[in-house]
N, C-alpha and C positions, 0 to 999 in steps of 0.2 A: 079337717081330717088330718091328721097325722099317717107319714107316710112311714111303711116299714124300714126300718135300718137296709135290710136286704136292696130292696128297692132303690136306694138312695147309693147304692153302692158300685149297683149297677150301673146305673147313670153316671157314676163318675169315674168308674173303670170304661164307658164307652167313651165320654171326653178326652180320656188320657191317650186313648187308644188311635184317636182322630186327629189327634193334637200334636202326637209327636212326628218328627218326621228330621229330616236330613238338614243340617244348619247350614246353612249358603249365606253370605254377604252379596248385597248387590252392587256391581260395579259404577264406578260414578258417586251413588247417590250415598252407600256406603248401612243402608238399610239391611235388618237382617230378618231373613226366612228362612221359613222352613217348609219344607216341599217334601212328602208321602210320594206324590207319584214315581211310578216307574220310569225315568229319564229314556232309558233305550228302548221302551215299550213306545213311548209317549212320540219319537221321532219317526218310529219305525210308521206308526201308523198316520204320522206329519203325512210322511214324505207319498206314503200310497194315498193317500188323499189328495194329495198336491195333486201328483204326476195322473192322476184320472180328472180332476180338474183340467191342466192344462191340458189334455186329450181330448174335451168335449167343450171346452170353450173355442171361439173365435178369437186367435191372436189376432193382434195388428197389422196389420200389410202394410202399415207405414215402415218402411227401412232405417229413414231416419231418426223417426220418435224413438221404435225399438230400442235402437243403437245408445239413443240418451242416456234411457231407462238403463241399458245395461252398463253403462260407461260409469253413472253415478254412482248405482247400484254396487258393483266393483270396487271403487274407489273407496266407498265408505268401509265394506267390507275388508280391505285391503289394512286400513286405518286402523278398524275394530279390536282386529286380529293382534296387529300390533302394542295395540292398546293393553288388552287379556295377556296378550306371553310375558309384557312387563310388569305385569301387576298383578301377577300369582293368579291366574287364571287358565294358563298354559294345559291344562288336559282337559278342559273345558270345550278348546279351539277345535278339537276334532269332531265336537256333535253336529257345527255349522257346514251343511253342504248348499253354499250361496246358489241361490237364484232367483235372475231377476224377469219378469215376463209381465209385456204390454197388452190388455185384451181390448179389443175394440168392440167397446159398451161406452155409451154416453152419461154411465154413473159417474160422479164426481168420490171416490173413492180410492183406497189401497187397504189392501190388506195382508197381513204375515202373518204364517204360520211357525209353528214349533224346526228349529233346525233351520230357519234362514229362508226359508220359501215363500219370496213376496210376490202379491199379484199389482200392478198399476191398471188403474181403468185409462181411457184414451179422456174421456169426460173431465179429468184431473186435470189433464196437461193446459188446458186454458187458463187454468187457473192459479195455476204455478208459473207461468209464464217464460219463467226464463231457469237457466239447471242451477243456481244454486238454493228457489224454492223447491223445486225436485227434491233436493238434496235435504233440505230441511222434511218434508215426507218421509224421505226413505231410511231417514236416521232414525225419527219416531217408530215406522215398524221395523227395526232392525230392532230398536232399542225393548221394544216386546217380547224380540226373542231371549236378546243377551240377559233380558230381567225375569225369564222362565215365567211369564206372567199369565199363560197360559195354566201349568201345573199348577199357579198355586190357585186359579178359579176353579181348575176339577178341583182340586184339594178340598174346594169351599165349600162347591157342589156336594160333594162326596162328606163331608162334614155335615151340611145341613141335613142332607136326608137320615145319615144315622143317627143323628143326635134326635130326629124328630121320628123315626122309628122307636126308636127307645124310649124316647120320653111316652110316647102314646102307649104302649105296654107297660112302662113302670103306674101310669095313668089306672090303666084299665086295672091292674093289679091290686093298684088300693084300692078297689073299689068304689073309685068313679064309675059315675054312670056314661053309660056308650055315649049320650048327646055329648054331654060336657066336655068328656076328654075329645070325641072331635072336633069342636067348637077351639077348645085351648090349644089343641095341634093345629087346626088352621091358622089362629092367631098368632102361633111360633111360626109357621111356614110362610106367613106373611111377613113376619118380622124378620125374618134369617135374610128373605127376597130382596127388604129394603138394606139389607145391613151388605147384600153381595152387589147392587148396583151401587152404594158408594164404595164401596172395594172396586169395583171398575174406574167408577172415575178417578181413585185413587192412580190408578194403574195408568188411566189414560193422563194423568200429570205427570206423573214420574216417567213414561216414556217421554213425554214433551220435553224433560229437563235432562235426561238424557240422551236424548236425540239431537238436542242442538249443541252438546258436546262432541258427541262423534259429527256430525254436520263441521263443525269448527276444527277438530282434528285432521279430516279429510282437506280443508285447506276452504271447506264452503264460510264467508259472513253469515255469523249465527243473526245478525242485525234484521236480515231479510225474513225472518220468520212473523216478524209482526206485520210488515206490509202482509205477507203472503196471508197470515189468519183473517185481515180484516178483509180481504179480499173473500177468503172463503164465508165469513160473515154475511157479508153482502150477497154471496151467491145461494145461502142457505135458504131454505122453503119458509122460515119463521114460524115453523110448527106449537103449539102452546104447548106440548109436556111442559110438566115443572121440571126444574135442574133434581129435585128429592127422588125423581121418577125415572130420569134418563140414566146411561149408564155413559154420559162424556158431560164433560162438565160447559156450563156453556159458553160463547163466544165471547162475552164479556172477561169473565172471570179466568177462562185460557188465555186470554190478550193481556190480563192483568199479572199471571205466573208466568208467562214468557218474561214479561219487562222484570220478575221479580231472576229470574232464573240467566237474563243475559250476561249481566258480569261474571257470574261464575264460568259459562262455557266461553267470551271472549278470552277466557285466561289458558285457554288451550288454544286458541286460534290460530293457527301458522297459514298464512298466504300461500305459503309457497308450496301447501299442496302435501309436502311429505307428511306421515302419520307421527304423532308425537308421544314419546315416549314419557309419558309421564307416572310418575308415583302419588298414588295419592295415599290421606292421613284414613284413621279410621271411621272418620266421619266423610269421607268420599270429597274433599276439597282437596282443588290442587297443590300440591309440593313443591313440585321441580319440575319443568319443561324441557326437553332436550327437544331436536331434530334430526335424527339418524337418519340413513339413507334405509328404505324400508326393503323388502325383494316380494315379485308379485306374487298371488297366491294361487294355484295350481288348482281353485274351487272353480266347479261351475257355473259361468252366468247366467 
């Protein structure tokens, strides 16, 4: 059947309409997006999610762990900051309101939200063993936020639904019949699904390759990332989802992109801790390394 001109037109005045969006480079990696969402909608409603989160969760009463958590936590942040004001990211630095908070759950997890608001499970800390795996974590979700990786999954979200609204009306309008066109809309809305969980795992490598940059910036051995994965390997439940199904890519294949990803972040690596002022080319590879003296950030832990 031959679909009407009208029809067809529609459909692609709603692509266009989903498709555009605000052009952002991402730091480090030097990848570029585009991101629809509302940035100060999108933190406003970060940050009241957070803050009713950590109101109804159980922190830690460990003093010490806390303290780690916030000390790493800080330091990378600290880094970050410094990283974005050198490298044409400087009105960016305002969206991040850091912080860092330890719950005491036996999950083996972290997670960050839009604007710097990361959670550590207590469950993790075994596992990391010692702060510059900490560090290699907290780089990974920091690095989620600096890469707006959030926005661009609503984006996706919000793309597959109206693209698959549309499609089923432009559908029904040429006179398919009702089974059919639902039948092909579920087929798309299956397909859009598998197409958004490798856009995660996309996302969950690219924070991995950017996190042990800022990890290395902050003054942490990016080297320690691979013990610490195989570590988490070992600790994993060994679940059978396929990798086509999950939304992280798996153990194997993260061990194998860290080893692919190390020389690049050793080439930031400064020991001694200070943030390194670096430029990168427009393919997000380093330039030039300096060591400034850095001044601390006035952000909440």
């Amino acid at each position: 059947m031959i679909m009407k001109k009208t029809n067809w037109i529609l459909l692609i005045v709603a692509v266009l309409m989903v498709a555009c969006g605000t052009s952002r480079v991402v730091p480090v990696t030097g990848r570029k997006q585009s991101v629809v969402t509302d940035n100060a909608g999108l933190l406003t409603e970060s940050f009241t999610a957070y803050k009713t989160f950590v109101s109804q969760a159980k922190l830690s009463t460990d003093a010490t762990k806390t303290a780690l958590v916030k000390k790493v936590g800080q330091r990378l942040a600290t880094a970050v900051e410094t990283y974005l004001k050198n490298n044409g990211y400087q009105d960016e630095v305002q969206n991040y309101n850091w912080e860092f908070n330890l719950v005491a759950d036996k999950q083996v997890n972290a997670f960050c939200m839009p604007g710097g608001k990361i959670v550590v499970y207590e469950g993790l800390l075994p596992v990391t063993q010692d702060e510059a795996s900490l560090a290699i974590v907290l780089g990974h979700e920091i690095a989620h936020a600096v890469a707006y990786h959030s926005a661009e999954q609503q984006q996706t979200e919000n793309k597959r639904q109206i693209i698959g609204q549309v499609a089923g009306s432009v559908l029904s309008a040429a006179g398919m019949g009702t089974n059919t066109a639902s039948t092909l809309s579920s087929l798309y809305g299956l397909g859009s699904q598998m197409a958004t969980l490798k856009y995660s795992r996309n996302h969950e490598t690219e924070a991995d390759r950017i996190g042990l940059v800022f990890a290395a910036m902050a003054g942490y051995d990016p080297n320690v990332a691979l013990t610490f994965w195989q570590r988490m390997a070992a600790n994993s439940s060994g679940g059978s989802t396929p990798t086509w199904m999950s939304t992280h890519p798996s153990d194997a294949q993260r061990i194998a992109d860290i080893q692919r990803f190390l020389p690049e972040a050793l080439r930031y690596y400064n020991p001694s801790g200070a943030a390194a002022a670096t430029t990168t080319t427009k393919k997000g590879a380093a330039k030039k390394t300096t060591t400034p003296k850095t001044t601390k950030t006035i952000r909440i832990k």
